[in-house]
C-alpha positions in Angstrom: 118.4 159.4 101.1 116.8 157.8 104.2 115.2 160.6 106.1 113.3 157.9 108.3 116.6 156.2 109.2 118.6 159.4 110.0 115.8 160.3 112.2 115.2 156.6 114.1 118.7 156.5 114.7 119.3 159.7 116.4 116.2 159.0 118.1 117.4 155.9 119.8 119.9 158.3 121.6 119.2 159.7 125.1 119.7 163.3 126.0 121.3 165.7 123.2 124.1 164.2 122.4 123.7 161.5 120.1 125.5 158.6 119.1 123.8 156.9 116.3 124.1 154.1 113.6 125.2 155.1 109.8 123.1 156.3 106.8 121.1 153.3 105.0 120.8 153.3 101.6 123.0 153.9 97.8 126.2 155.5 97.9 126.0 159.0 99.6 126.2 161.9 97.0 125.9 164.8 99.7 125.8 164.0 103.7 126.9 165.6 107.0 127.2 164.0 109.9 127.9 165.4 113.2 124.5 162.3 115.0 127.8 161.7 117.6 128.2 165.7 118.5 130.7 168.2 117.8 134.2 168.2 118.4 136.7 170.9 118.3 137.7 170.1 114.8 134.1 170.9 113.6 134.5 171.1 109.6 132.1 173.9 110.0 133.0 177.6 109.1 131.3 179.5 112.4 131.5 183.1 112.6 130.7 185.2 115.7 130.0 188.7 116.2 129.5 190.3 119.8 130.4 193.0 121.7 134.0 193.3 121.7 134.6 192.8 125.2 133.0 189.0 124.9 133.7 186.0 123.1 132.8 182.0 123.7 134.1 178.9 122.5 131.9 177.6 119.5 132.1 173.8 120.7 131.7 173.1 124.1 131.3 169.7 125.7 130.2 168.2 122.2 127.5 170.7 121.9 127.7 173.8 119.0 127.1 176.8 121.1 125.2 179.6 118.9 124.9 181.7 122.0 126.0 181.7 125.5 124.2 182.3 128.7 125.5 185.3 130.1 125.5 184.1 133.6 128.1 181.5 132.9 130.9 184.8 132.0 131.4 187.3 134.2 130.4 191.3 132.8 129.1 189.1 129.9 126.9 191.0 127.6 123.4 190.7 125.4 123.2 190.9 121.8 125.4 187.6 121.0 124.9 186.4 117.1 126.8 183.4 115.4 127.1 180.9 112.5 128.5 177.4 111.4 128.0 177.1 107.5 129.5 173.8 105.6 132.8 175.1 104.2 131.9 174.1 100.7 128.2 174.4 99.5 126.2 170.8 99.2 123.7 169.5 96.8 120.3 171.4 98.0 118.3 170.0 94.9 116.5 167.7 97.3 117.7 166.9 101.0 116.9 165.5 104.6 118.4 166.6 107.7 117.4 165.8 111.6 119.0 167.7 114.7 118.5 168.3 118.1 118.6 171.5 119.5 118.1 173.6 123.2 116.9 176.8 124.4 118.3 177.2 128.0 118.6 179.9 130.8 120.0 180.8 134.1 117.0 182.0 136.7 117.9 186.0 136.2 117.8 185.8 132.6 114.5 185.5 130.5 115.2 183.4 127.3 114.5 185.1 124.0 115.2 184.2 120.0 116.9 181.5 118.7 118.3 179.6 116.2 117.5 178.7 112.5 118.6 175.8 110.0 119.7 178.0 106.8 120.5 177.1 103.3 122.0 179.8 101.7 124.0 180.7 98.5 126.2 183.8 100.1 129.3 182.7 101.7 130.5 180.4 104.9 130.9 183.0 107.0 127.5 184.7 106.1 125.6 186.4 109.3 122.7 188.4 110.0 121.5 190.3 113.1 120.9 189.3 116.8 118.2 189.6 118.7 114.6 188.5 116.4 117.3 188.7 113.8 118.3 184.8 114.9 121.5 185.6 113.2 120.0 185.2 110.1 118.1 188.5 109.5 117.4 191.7 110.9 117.0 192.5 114.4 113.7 194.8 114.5 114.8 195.2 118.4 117.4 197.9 116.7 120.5 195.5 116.7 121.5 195.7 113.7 120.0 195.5 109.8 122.7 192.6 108.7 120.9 189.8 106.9 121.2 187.0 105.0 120.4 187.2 101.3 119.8 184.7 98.7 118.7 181.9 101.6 116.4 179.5 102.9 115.8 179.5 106.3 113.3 177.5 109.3 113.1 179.4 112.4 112.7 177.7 116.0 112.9 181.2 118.6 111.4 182.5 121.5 109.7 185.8 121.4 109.6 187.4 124.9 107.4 190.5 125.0 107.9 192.3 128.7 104.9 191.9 130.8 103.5 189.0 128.2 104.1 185.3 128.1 107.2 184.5 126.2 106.1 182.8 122.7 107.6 179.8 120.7 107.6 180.4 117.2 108.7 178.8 114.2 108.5 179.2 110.6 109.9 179.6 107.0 112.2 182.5 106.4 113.5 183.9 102.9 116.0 186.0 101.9 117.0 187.1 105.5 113.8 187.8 106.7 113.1 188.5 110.6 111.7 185.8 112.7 108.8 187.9 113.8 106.9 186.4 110.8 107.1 182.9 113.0 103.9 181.4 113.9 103.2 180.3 117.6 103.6 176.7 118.5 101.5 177.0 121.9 98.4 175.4 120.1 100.6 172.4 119.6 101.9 172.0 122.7 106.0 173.1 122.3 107.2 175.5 124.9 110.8 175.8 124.2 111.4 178.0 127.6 111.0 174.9 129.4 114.4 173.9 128.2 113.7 170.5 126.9 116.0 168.9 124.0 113.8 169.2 121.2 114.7 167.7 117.6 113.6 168.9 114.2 113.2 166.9 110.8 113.5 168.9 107.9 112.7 167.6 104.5 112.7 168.9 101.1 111.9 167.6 97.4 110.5 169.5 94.6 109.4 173.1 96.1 108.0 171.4 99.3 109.3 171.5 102.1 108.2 169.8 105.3 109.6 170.7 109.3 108.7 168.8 112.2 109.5 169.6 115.4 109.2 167.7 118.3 109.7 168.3 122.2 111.5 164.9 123.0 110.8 165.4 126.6 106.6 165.8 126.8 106.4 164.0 123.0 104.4 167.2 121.7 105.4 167.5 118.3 104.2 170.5 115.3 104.3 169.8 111.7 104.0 172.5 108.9 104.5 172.4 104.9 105.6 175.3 103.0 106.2 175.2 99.4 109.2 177.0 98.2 111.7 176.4 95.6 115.4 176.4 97.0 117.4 176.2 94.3 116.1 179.4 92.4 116.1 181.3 95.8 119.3 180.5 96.9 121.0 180.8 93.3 122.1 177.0 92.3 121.5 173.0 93.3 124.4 173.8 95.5 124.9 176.0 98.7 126.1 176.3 101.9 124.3 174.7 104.9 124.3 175.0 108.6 123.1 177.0 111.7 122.3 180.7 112.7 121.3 181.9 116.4 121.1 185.1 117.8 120.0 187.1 121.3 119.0 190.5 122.0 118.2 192.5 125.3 117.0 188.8 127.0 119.6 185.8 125.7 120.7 182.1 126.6 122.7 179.4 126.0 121.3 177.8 122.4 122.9 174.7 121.5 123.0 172.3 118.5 123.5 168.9 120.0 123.5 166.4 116.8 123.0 166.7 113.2 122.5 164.7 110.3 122.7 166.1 106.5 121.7 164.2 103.6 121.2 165.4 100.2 121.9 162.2 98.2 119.2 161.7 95.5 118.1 157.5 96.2 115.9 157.2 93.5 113.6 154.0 94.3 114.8 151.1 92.9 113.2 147.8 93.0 114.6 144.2 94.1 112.7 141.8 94.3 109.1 140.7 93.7 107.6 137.5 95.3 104.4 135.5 95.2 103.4 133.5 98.6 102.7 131.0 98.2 104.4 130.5 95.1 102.1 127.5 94.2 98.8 128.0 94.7 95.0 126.5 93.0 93.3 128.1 90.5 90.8 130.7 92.4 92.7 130.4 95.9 94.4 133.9 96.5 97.7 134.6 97.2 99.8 137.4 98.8 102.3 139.3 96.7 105.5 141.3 98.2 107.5 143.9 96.6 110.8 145.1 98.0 112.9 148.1 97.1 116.4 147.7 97.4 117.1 150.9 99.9 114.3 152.8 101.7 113.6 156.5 99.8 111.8 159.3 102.0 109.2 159.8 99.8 106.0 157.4 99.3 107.3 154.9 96.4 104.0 154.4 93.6 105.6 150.4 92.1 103.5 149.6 88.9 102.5 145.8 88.9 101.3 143.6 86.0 101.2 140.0 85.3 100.6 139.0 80.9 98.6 135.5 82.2 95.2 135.5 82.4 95.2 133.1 85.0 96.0 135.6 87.7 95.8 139.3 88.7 97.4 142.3 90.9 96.6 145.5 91.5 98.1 148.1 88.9 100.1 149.8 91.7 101.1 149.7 95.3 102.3 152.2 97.2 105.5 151.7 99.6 105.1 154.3 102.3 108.0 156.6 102.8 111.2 155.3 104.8 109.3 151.5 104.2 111.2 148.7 102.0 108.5 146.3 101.4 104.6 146.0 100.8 102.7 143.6 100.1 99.5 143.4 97.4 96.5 141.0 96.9 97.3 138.4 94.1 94.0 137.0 92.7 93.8 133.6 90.4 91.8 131.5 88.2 90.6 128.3 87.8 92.3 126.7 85.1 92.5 123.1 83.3 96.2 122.5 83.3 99.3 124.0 85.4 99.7 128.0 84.4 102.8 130.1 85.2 101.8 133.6 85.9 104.7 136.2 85.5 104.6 139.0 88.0 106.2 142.4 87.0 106.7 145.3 89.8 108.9 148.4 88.6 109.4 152.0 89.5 111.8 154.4 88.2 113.9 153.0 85.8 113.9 149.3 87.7 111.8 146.5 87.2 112.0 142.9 88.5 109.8 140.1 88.3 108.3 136.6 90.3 106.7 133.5 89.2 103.4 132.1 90.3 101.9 128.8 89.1 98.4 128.5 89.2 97.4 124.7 89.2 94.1 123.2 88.3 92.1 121.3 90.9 93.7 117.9 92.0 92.5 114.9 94.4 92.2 116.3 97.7 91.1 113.2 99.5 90.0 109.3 98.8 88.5 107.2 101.5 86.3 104.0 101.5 82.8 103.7 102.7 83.2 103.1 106.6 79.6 102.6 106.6 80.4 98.9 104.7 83.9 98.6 106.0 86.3 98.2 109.0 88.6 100.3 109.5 89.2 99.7 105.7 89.1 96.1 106.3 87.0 94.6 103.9 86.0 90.6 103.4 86.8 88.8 100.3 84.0 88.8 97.6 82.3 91.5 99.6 82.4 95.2 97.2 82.6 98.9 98.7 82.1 102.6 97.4 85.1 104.5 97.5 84.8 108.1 97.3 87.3 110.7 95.3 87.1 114.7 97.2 88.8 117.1 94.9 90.6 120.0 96.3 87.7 122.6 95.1 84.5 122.7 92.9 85.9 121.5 89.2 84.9 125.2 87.5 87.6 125.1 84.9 85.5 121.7 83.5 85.7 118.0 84.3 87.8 116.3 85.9 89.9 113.3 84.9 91.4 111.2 88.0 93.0 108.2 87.4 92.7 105.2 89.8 95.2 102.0 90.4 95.1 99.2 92.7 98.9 97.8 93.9 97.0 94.1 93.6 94.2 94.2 91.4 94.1 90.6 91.6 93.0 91.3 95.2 91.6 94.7 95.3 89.8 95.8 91.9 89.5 99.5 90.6 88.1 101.3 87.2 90.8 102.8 85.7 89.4 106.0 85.4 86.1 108.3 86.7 85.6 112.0 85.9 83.9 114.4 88.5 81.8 116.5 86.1 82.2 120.3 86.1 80.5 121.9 88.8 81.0 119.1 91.2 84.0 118.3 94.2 82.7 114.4 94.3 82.7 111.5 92.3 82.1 107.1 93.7 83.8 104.2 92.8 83.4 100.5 93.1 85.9 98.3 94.8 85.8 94.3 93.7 87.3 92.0 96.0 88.8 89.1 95.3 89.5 85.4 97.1 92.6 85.6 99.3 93.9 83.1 101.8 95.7 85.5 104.4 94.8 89.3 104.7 96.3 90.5 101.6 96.6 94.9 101.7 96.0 96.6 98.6 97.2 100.5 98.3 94.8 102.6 95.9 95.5 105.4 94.1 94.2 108.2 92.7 95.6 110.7 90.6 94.5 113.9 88.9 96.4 117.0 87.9 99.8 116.5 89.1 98.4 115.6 92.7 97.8 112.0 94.4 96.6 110.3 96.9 96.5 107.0 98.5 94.5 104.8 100.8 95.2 101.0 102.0 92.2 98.5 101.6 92.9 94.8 103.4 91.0 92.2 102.1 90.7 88.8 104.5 89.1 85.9 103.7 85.8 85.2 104.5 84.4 84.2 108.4 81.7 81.5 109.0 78.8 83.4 110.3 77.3 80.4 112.3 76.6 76.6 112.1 72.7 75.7 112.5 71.6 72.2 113.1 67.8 71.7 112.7 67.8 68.9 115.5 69.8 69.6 118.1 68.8 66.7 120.4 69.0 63.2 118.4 68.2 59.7 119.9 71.5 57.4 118.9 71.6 56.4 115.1 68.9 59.3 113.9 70.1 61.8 111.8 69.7 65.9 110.9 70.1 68.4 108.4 72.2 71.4 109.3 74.1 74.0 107.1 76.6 76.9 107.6 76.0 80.5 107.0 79.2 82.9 105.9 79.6 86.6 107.0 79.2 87.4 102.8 78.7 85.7 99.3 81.4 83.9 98.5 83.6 85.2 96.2 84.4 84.0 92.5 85.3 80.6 92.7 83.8 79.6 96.1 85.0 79.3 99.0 85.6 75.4 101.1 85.1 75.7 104.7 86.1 72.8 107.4 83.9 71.1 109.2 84.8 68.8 112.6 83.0 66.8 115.1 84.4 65.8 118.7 82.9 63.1 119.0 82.7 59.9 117.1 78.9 58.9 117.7 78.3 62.1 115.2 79.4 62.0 111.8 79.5 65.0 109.5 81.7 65.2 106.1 85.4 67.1 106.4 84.2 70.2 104.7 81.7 71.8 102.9 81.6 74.0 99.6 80.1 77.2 99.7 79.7 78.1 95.7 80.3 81.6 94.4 78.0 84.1 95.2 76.2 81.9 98.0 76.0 82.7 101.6 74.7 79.5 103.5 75.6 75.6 102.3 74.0 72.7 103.5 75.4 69.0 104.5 73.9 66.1 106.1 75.1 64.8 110.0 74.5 60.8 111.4 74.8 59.4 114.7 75.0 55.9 116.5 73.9 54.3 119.6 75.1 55.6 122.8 75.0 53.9 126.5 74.3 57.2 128.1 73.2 61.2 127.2 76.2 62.7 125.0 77.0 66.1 124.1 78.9 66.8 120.9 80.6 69.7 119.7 80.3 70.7 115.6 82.7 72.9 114.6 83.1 75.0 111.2 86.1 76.5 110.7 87.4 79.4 108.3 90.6 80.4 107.5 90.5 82.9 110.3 87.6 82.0 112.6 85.4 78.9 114.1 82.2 78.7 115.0 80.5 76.3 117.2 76.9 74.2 117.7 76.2 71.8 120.5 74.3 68.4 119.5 72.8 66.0 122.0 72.7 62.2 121.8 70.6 60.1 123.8 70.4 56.4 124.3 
């Protein structure tokens, strides 16, 4: 039973007549639905009692007429009282029903009564009085002492006192009481002279029994509980249900304009259960769902659990009533190795379950010191700190990571660190090696199912400068002069070309620049010249040249 569906879907109707959407929900034990309005074929048992020269057609223009405005016959006459029960009773053990009634008038007519939804255990063709009788009980106005007996019944009438301000009542009857024990609704705002289509929710589980009613027109709604038990008053889980109205001395046209029945017993039943995200890191929260498989009217208490210690849930959730989800706070743990948690939702008789793994920390980042490096560019022989950034704090102890280098022979790694417990952090060194081009190197760290990777290029070395200690030399003198390298040369050494433009300088082909070294030294000569000569030195690397200018003179 979907009381909140029946409801929104004669709601999205406009005026009385409604044409709405089916029931949601399991298989339908109990329903009646007129949401689309009444035809002449009704399926209803209605009964009418009035004075004998008067009678009116039960069904008119889709609407169930309970009474008729007098003004609309001619020599029409007061005291009008009808019924339209189910023809066979219905379950009444628990039930939901929406419909949308009016109160209306002609201008030389004051309105009075009304009408009353009724659940009783007499007959189909059951009726009570007119007037305050509403059909349902006695008239105290003197027209008549019929009355309903073994019945439930919710009142919705119009009490107009000559000389006072008519007054809107409604309230729970029993037993075919009158409707004068109706409380007013003008504290709530519901005037039902005015003529407005109102609609009224009735529902009813376990002796309480709730009625809303609601002027569709100004929004003003009323809302009472009564506690009642309809099965023991009425005689049975079954009975027949349906509509009473009645006028007395004052009367007018009362109309049912769409109903909806429903006495099918949905109990909840759950789904599905689901964990978002459904991987997460141990003490990072998640967000839990539950989902019923059909909406109940009721608020739905699902029991959760989960057996692993690595993560928790509330022991219940509540899914509000006419609701088919809710979601819950999932809380975790840090842990030391990947965890499944199991979580288990049930209600009723139903229970389903979802998985969550909890992972320990992994490698959330791994760069190289930029400080020492560009843009991880790094020259041979030349080391660098890399740094390891877990995903969290390690609280669940150390951690191991595991580095590799795609060309060690290049680019050289330890093959393992540990950030301690307590820490997010840990340093590496980087060894570089001699290369001949720009040789990349990917490295990578792993730890705990997660990995990372950053690129390190290693280029051979650049000649800083070349430094002559003379720079101006008369022909056939010689200098000392020596070449200084961006970093010490890597393992091995490192040979870097050396070039004059000029024959009148000498200067040897290259120069060896032994491991660990930064500068080297060589030796230059010159010879005579007829005139002042400039001469160009020139040290080369395998990816750069630098320059020094030497003068002769005769």
């Amino acid at each position: 039973m979907n009381t909140k569906t029946i409801t929104d879907s004669i709601r999205r109707a406009a005026g009385i007549f409604a044409a709405v959407s089916g029931l949601a929900g399991a298989a339908i034990a109990d329903k009646i639905d007129y949401s689309s309005g009444f035809s002449g074929q009704t399926g209803l048992t209605i009964t009418q009692a009035s004075p004998s020269s008067y009678s009116w057609q039960p069904v008119q223009g889709g609407a169930l007429v309970l009474t008729e405005d007098p003004d609309l016959r001619r020599n029409a006459l007061p005291h009008l009282r009808s019924s339209a029960f189910s023809v066979k009773p219905v379950s009444i053990g628990k039930f939901a029903t929406v419909f949308r009634f009016r109160m209306s008038t002609t201008a030389t007519h004051n309105l009075a009564y009304g009408i009353t939804f009724c659940v009783q255990g007499d007959s189909p063709n059951a009726l009570g009085g007119p007037g305050s009788g509403l059909g349902y009980g006695p008239d105290n106005g003197g027209g008549g002492k019929q009355s309903i007996a073994k019945s439930v019944a919710v009142c919705f009438a119009v009490d107009n006192v000559a000389g006072a301000k008519a007054l809107s009542l409604s309230g729970l009857l029993v037993n075919g009481a009158s409707a004068d024990s109706g409380f007013s609704l003008a504290s709530d705002g519901i005037d039902f002279t005015l003529g407005n289509v109102c609609e009224a929710v009735i529902e009813y589980e376990a002796t309480k029994l709730k009625v809303k009613v609601t002027d569709l027109a100004t929004s003003k709604s009323s809302t009472r509980s009564y506690t009642v038990d309809v099965a023991r008053t009425v005689g049975g889980s079954s009975a027949y249900v349906g509509f009473t109205g009645g006028a007395g001395a004052f009367t007018a046209a009362q109309l049912i304009g769409a109903w909806k029945y429903d006495s099918s017993d949905v109990a909840a039943s759950v789904a599905q259960v689901s964990v978002s995200p459904s991987t997460v890191l141990g003490g990072i929260s998640a967000v839990g769902t539950v989902r019923l498989k059909d909406a109940v009217p009721t608020d739905t208490l699902v029991t959760l659990s989960t057996v692993s210690g690595s993560a928790g849930v509330p022991s219940t959730v509540v899914i509000p009533a006419g609701a088919t989800s809710q979601t819950f706070p999932v809380t975790t743990k840090p842990v030391a190795s990947a965890t499944v948690a199991t979580v288990t939702a049930a209600a009723g008789s139903t229970k389903t379950s979802g998985a969550l793994t909890v992972s320990p920390v992994g490698v959330g980042n791994i760069q190289i010191d930029h400080a020492n490096v560009s843009i991880n560019y790094l020259p041979e022989g030349k080391g660098a700190v890399g740094t390891i950034t877990l995903q969290a704090v390690a609280k669940a102890g150390p951690v191991l990571i595991t580095l590799t280098s795609a060309v060690p022979s290049v680019a050289a790694v330890p093959a393992t660190v540990i950030v301690p417990q307590g820490a997010q952090t840990v340093d590496f060194p980087i060894l570089t090696y001699h290369v001949d081009i720009n040789t990349p190197s990917m490295i990578t760290a792993v730890a705990n199912g997660s990995r990372r990777t950053t690129t390190l290029t290693v280029r051979p070395l650049r000649v800083n400068s070349v430094d002559v200690v003379t720079t101006t030399l008369k022909g056939g003198a010689g200098s000392a002069a020596s070449i200084t390298l961006e970093a010490p040369a890597p393992e091995g050494g490192v040979t870097m070309a050396l070039k004059s433009n000029d024959a009148s300088l000498k200067l040897p082909a290259s120069i060896f620049v032994p491991a660990g070294a930064t500068t080297a030294g060589f030796d230059i000569t010159t010879s005579a010249v007829a005139k002042r000569t400039q001469v160009l030195v020139t040290a080369s690397s395998r990816v750069n040249n630098v320059y020094a200018k030497i003068v002769i003179v005769p």
